[in-house]
N, C-alpha and C positions, 0 to 999 in steps of 0.2 A: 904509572897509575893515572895520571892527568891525563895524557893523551887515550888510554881507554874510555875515559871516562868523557869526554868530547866525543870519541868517536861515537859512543853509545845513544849520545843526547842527538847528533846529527840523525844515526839512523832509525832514531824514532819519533824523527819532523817527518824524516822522507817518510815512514810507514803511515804515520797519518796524513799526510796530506794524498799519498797514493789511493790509502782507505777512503778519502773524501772525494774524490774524481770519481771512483767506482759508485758508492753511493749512489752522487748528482746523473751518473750518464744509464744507474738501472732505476730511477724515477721517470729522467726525463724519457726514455725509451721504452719502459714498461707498459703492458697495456691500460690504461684509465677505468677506473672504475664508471659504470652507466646507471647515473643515478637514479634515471626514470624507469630503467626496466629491472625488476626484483631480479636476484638470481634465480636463478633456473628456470627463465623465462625464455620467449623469442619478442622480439619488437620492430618493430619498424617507423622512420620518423621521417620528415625533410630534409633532406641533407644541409643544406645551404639556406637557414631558414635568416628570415631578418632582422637584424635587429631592433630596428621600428618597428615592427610589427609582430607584437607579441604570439598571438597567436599561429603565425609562420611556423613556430616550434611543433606545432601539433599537427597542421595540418597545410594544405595549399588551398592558397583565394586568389584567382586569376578573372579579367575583364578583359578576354582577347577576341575581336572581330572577327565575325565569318573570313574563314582561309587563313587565320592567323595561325603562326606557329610559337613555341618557345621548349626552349631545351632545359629539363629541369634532371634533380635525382631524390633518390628515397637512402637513407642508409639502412642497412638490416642488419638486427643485431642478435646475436648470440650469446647468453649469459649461462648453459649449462655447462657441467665441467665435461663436456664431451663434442667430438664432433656432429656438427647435423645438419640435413640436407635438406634444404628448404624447394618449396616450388612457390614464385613469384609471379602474378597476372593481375589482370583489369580488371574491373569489372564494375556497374552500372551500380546505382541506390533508390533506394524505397523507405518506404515508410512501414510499418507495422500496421496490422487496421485501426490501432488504438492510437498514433501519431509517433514511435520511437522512429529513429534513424537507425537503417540498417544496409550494411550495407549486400547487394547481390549475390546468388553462387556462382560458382565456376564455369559453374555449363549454362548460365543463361549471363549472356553478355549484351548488354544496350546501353542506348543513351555515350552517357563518357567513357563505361568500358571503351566503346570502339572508336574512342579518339587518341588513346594512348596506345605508345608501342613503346616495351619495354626492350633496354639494350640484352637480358637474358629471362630467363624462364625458370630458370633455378640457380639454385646458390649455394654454394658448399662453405662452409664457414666449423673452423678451428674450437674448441671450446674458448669463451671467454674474449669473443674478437667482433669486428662487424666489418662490413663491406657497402662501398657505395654502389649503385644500380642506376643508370643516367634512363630516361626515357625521354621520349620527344610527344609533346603533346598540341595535337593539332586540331582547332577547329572547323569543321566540315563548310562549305559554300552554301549551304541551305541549312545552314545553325538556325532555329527558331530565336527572335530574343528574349529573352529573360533566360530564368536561373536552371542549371543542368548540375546532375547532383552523379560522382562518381568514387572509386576510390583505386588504390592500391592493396591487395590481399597477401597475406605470404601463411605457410601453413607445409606443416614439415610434410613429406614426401613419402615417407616409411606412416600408414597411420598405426597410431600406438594402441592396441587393444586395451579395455578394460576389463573388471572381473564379469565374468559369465560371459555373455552374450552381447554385451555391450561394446562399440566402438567409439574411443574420444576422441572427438576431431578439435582442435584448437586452431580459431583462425586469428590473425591479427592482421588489422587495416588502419588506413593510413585515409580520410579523408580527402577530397578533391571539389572546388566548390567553383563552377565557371557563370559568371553570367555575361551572355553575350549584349551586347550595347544595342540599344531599340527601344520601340515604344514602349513602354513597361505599363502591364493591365492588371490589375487587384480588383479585386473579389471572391468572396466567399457566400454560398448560398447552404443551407440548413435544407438538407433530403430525410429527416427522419427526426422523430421525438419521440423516445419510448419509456418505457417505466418498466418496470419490476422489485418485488419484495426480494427480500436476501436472508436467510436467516444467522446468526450470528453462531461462530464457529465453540465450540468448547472450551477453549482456551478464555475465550473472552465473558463466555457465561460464569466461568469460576469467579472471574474475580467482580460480580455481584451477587448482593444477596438475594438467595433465590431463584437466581439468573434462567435456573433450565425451567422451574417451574412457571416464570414467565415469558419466555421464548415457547411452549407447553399453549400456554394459554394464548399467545399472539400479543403481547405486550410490550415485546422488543424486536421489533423487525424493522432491520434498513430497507431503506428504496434507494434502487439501484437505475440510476437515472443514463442514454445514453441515447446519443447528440449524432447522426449521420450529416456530416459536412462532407463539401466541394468546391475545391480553388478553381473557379473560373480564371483567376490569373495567370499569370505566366513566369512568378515568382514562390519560391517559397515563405511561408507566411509561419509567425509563429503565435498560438494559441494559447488565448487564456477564456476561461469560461467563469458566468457566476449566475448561479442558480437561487433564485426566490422560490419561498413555499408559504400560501398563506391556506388556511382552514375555512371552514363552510361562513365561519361571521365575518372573514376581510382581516382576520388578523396574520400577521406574518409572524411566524412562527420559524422560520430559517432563512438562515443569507450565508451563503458563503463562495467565495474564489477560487478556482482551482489553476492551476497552468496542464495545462493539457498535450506538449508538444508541438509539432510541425506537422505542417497535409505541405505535399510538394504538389506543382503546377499541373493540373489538369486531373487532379488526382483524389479521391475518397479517403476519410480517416473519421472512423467514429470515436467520438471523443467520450469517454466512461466519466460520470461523475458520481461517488455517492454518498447519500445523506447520511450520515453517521455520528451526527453528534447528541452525546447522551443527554438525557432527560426532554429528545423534543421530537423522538419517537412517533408517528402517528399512530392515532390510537383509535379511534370513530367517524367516521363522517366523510364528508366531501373535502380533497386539496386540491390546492390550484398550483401549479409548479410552471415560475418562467425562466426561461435561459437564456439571455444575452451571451456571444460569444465577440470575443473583440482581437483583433487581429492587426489593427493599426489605430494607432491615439487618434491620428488627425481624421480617422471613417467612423462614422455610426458602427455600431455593433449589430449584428446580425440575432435575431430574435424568434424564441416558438414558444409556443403554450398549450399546456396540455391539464386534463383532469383526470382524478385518481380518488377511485374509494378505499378508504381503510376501513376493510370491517375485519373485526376478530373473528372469523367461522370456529375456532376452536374453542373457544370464551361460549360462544352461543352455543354450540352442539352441546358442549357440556352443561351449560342452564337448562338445554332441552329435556338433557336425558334425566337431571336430578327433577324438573318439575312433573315428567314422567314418573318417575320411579313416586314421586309422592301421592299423585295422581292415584298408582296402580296398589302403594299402601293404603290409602284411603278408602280407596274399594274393596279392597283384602279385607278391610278390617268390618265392611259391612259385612261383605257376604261371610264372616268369620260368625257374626253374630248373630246374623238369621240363619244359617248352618247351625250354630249352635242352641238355640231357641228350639228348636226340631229335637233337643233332648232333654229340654226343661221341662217340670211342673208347670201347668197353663193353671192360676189361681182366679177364681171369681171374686169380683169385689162384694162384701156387701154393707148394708149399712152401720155407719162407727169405726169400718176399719181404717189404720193410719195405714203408713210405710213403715214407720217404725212396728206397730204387733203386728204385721204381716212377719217383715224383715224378723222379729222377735221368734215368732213363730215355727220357720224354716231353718232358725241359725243361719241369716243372712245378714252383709250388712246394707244398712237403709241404703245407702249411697249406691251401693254395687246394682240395687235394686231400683233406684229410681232412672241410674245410667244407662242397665238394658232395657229399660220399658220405656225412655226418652222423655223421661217424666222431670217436667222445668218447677222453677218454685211457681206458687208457694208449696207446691207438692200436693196438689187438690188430688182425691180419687174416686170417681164416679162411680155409686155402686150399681152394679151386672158389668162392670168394666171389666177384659183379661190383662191378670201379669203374668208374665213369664216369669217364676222363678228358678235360679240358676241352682244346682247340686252338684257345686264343684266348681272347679277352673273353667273359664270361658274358653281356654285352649285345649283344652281338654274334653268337650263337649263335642268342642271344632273336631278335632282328628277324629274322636270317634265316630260322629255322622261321617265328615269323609271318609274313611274305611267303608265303612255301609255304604257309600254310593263312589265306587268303585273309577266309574266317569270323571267325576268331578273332581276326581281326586288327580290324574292323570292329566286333564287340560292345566290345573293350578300349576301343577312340575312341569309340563313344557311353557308355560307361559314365562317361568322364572328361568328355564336354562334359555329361550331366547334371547332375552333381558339381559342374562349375563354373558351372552357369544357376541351377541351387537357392541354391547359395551367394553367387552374384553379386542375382540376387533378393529376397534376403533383407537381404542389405544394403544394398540400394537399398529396400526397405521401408522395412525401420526409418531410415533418413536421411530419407524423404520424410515419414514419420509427426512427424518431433523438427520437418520444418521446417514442417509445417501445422501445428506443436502453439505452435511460437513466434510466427508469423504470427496465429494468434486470438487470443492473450495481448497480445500486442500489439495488434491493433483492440480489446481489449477495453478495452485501458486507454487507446486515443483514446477513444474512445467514450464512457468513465465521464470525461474531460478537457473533451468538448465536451458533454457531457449537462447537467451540473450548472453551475449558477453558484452562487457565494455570494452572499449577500446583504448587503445594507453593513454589518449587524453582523456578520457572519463575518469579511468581509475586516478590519475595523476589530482583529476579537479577534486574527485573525492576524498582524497587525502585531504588536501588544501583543508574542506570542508571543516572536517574532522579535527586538520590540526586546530583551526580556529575556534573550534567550539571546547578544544580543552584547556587553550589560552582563554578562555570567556569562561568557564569555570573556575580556574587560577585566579584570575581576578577578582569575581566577588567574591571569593575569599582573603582575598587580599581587604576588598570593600569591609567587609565584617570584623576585619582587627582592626581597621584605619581610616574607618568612614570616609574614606575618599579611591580614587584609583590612585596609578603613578600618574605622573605630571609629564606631559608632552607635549609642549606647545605645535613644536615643530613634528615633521611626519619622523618616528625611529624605527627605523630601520631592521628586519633582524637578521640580516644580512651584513651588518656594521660590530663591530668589536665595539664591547660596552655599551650597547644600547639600553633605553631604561630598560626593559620588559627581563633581561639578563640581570639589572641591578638588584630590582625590585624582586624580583617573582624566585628567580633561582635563587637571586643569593639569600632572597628571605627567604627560601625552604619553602614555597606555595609548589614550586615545579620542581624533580629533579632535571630536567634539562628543555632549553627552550625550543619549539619546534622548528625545520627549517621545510620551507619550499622544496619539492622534489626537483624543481630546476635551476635551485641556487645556482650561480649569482645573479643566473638572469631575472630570474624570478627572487621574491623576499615578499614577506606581512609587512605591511604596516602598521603604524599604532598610532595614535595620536588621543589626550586628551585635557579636559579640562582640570581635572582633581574629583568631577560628580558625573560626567559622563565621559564616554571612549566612543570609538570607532577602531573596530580591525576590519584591515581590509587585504585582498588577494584576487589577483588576475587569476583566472580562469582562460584556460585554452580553448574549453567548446564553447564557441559562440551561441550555439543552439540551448545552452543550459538552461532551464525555465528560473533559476536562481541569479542569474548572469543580469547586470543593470549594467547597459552599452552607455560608456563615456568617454569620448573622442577615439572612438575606433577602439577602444578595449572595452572587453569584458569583464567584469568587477561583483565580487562575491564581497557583501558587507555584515556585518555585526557590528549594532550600535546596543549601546547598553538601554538595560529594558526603563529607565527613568525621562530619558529623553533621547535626541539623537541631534552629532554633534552640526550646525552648520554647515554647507557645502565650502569644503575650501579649494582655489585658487592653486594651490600648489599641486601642478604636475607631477611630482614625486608619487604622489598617490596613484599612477596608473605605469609607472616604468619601473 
């Protein structure tokens, strides 16, 4: 029995410990999960990106000399559960006319497309696997200098129909950013200042009161302001704009900033700004609208100025047609009562009589009587004077002579059905104008929805965004039971086991779980605060983000709380 019972204890070290090699060698050998690209996606990234240099993860930033070469790769990745067949090429970058970064198509290749050669063209990949792709990227003997804008594209091979009629193309690229070394020239010059009204979509009229009725009237209408620049330089430039609006007396009535994108080197982007903030609306009169656009701290800003009238025409047409229409009663009601006069008793005045024994006389009342005869106080009556006295309703007088004069009966009804086809007209105009004007605002913004895609480091910085701003929710709520935040002197980390923000927020129940960076470990938030103000902060991969504030070669996305903002600190941690 002993020796069974040994032997039983031995063969069930050996089964575990067997069980445990098996484990360890289908982890280590297993495929990795790819944190940046969702499932059932495709992606593509830097292969061998830096780790000094954060951004390397997203993209490539090279400074190689006319003839210079350097051998790099891209890895492509596959996240559906199935195989698929990708096609791999170059190709050049642009800009949008409005300033986005996009990158070129297939069939039109320039600039850095045709500096790059890739070691394939397409790529067959496993479900759930990725593959490196080496290329060789060479710059040309008569490279201009400054900055050349190109990328890498990958985009499945088979394209996958949508319903109906439609075809989905999904592309995915991979940034390339070369500036060749030389005199480096800046400048930006301002080709156009324009204006237009905008009127405000349905969505946005509900949620005031009244909203269509004065949208109707011209009460609420943006100006849609837009800016035609041109980089003289030989660099790409990044764009922030801020537009002043004062009124006919010099007062300024709006100011606000916008970030507006990139124009690349030699190149056109009209910058869109527009006025929209409520309550400052124009509404009468002469504006004066200027725009500085600013493109480098240490250069002036580039400057236009333009003027613009607000008049309501639909506010006025419609005071027209009511001071009309009283105008055309007023006169109705003359000719109602000399029409009607034409079947009255004509009485002669004579001496002793009042308005009252006239009035007494007829069964009329005084008043009725001294109204048609336009007889004022004290009510004097001249005798051989004529009254008209009335025998019946004044409207009733009226139809009847118009009946008898058959003319005059027929110009009255076309006078009133014109009256009412102008004005029924007109308001059928203007409804049909608001609802073609909501209808293109609306395809415009599918349109800009299905046009663009971001690219994996957009989508990756968007997250980032997001996750920060539901860690800065979590918080002031946290603020609101405990009048203070958590306490971080130091930068925590949320990349660290037991960092406060895990102390505080999850285990008080504010979060159920703390966010992480899409490229932990490389990436992490950090937090830092005093107990009455925070700072969260997060690298950002697109250099080009309008949100991005560059601090020693990183791009840094911040959230300070809205009471103050904390000192700059000294600690590098903050950007690695």
């Amino acid at each position: 029995m002993i020796k069974l019972r040994r032997k039983s204890r031995i063969e069930k070290r050996i089964f575990l410990i067997c069980l445990s090699f098996f484990i360890f060698f289908l982890c280590l050998f297993s495929p990795q999960p790819l944190s940046a690209i969702m499932s059932g996606q495709i992606g593509i990234k830097p292969a061998y990106p830096d780790p000094a240099v954060p951004t390397s993860i997203g993209r490539f930033d090279y400074s190689l000399a006319p003839s210079e070469t350097k051998e790099d790769a891209v890895e492509v990745i596959n996240t559906y559960d199935k195989e698929i067949v990708l096609k791999i090429y170059s190709v050049g970058a642009t800009t949008t006319p409005d300033g986005i970064f996009a990158l070129g198509m297939e069939e039109v290749v320039e600039d850095v497309g045709t500096w790059i050669k890739l070691s394939k063209n397409e790529v067959t990949l496993a479900p759930y696997t990725s593959e490196i792709v080496p290329f060789t990227f060479t710059v040309p003997a008569d490279a201009e200098p400054g900055d050349h804008m190109g990328g890498i594209v990958i985009q499945e091979k088979e394209v996958p129909k949508g319903e109906g009629s439609i075809t989905i193309i999904t592309r995915v690229g991979v940034r390339i950013y070369e500036r060749v070394p030389g005199e480096i020239i800046r400048g930006i010059e301002i080709t156009g200042f324009n204006w237009e009204f905008m009127a405000e979509n349905a969505e946005e009229l509900k949620k005031v009161n009244f909203g269509k009725l004065q949208s109707f009237l011209g009460f609420r209408r943006k100006v849609h302001f837009s800016v035609g620049l041109h980089n003289q330089g030989t660099i790409r430039e990044e764009l922030k704009s801020n537009v002043t609006v004062t009124n006919m007396f010099g007062k300024e009535i709006a100011d606000f900033d916008t970030e507006n994108g990139m124009i690349f080197p030699k190149k056109d982007v009209t910058v869109n700004v527009n006025w929209l903030k409520e309550g400052s609306f124009p509404l009468f009169g002469r504006y004066t609208a200027k725009v500085a656009v600013t493109y480098e701290k240490d250069l002036p800003p580039v400057e236009a100025e333009l003027a613009f009238w607000a008049i309501p025409y639909s506010l006025f047409v419609l005071i027209g047609i009511l001071i009309a229409l009283g105008v055309l009663i007023y006169l109705n009601r003359l000719l109602i009562k000399e029409l009607a006069k034409k079947e009255m008793v004509v009485y002669i005045v004579r001496p002793g009589d009042s308005l009252g024994s006239i009035a007494q006389r007829f069964d009329v009342k005084w008043k009725k009587l001294a109204k048609i005869n336009n007889i004022k106080k004290p009510y004097h009556l001249k005798p051989e004077s004529y009254l008209f006295v009335p025998q019946g309703s004044i409207l009733n007088l009226f139809l009847r002579q118009l009946i008898r004069k058959k003319r005059v009966f027929w110009i009255v009804i076309i006078i009133a059905a014109i009256i009412a086809i102008v004005l029924g007209g007109w308001i059928y105009y203007q409804y049909q104008s608001r609802q073609k004007s909501d209808e293109a605002n609306q395809q415009e913004e599918q349109n800009q929805s299905i046009e663009f895609q971001p690219t994996a480091e957009e989508s990756r910085d968007q997250t980032r965004k997001e996750d920060l701003k539901k860690i800065q929710s979590a918080l002031e709520q946290f603020y609101q039971s405990y009048q203070r935040y958590p306490l971080a002197s130091e930068l925590s980390k949320t990349n660290q086991a037991g960092n406060i923000l895990d102390q505080e927020l999850v285990a008080g129940g504010f979060m159920a779980e703390l966010p992480k960076d899409p490229q932990e470990p490389t990436y992490y938030y950090g937090y830092r605060s005093d107990g009455q103000t925070y700072e969260l902060t997060s690298i950002l991969e697109n250099g080009n983000d309008p949100e991005a504030i560059s601090i020693s070669g990183f791009f840094i996305y911040k959230i300070t709380s809205p009471k103050q903002e904390l000192p700059d600190s000294s600690d590098s941690e903050t950007t690695t």
